[in-house]
C-alpha positions in Angstrom: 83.8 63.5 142.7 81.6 65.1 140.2 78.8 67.6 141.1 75.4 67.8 141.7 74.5 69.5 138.3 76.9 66.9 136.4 74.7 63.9 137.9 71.4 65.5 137.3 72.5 65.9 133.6 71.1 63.2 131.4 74.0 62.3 128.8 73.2 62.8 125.5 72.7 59.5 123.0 75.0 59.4 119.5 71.8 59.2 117.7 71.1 63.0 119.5 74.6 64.2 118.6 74.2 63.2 115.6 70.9 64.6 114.9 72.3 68.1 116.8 75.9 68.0 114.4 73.1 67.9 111.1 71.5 70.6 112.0 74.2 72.8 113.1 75.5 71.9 109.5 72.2 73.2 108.2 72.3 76.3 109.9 75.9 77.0 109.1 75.7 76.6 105.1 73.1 78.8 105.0 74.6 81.5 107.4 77.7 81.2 104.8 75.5 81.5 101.9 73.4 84.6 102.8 76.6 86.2 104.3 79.2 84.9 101.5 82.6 83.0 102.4 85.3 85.0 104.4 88.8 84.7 102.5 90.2 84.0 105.8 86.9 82.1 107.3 88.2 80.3 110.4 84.9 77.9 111.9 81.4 78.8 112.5 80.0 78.4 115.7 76.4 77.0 116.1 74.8 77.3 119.9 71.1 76.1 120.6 69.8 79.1 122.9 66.3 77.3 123.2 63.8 75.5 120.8 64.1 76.5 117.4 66.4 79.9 118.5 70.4 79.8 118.0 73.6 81.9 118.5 76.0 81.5 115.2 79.5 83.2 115.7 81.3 83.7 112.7 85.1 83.7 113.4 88.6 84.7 111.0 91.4 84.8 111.0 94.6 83.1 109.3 95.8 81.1 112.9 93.3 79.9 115.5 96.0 82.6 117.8 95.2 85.3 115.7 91.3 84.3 115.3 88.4 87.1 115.9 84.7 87.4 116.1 83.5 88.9 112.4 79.9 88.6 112.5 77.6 87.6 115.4 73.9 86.4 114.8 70.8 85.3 116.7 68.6 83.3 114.1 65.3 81.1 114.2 64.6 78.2 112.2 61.8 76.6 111.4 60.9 72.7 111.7 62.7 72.1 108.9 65.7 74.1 109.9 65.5 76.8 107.2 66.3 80.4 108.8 63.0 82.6 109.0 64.9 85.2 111.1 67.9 87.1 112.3 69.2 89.5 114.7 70.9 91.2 113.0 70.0 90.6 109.5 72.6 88.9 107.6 73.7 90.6 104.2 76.0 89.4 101.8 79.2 90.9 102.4 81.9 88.6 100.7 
């Protein structure tokens, strides 16, 4: 029997996760290309935290067992999903 917060949850339409998968695609090629591209780059990890304002984990590693957290970044985009800020600032280290 699912629970009260699971029915109260609207479900989300494919046109929404479509829309949400571009623009995590956005935000991850541009992470990569202001950062530069691990040799042993692993997935990148986009998270809405609230309107306009995301978590992006960067992960390596050469086996998903042996994966770790590289680089860790709070960003804001603007309407066109173009970074205009992060916490910490991402330099290019690869």
């Amino acid at each position: 029997m699912p629970n009260k917060l699971q029915i109260e949850q609207p479900k989300e339409s494919k046109l929404e996760h479509d829309e949400r998968d571009r623009l995590a695609d956005l935000i991850k090629e541009q992470v990569i290309h202001a950062l530069g591209r691990p040799m042993d780059l692993r997935s990148v990890q986009v998270r809405k935290v609230w309107k306009d304002h995301y978590r992006v984990n960067v992960f390596v590693g050469d086996s998903a067992l042996s994966a770790s957290l590289a680089h860790s970044y709070f960003l804001e985009v603007d309407s066109d999903c173009r970074l205009i800020g992060s916490t910490p600032k991402i330099t290019k280290l690869y």
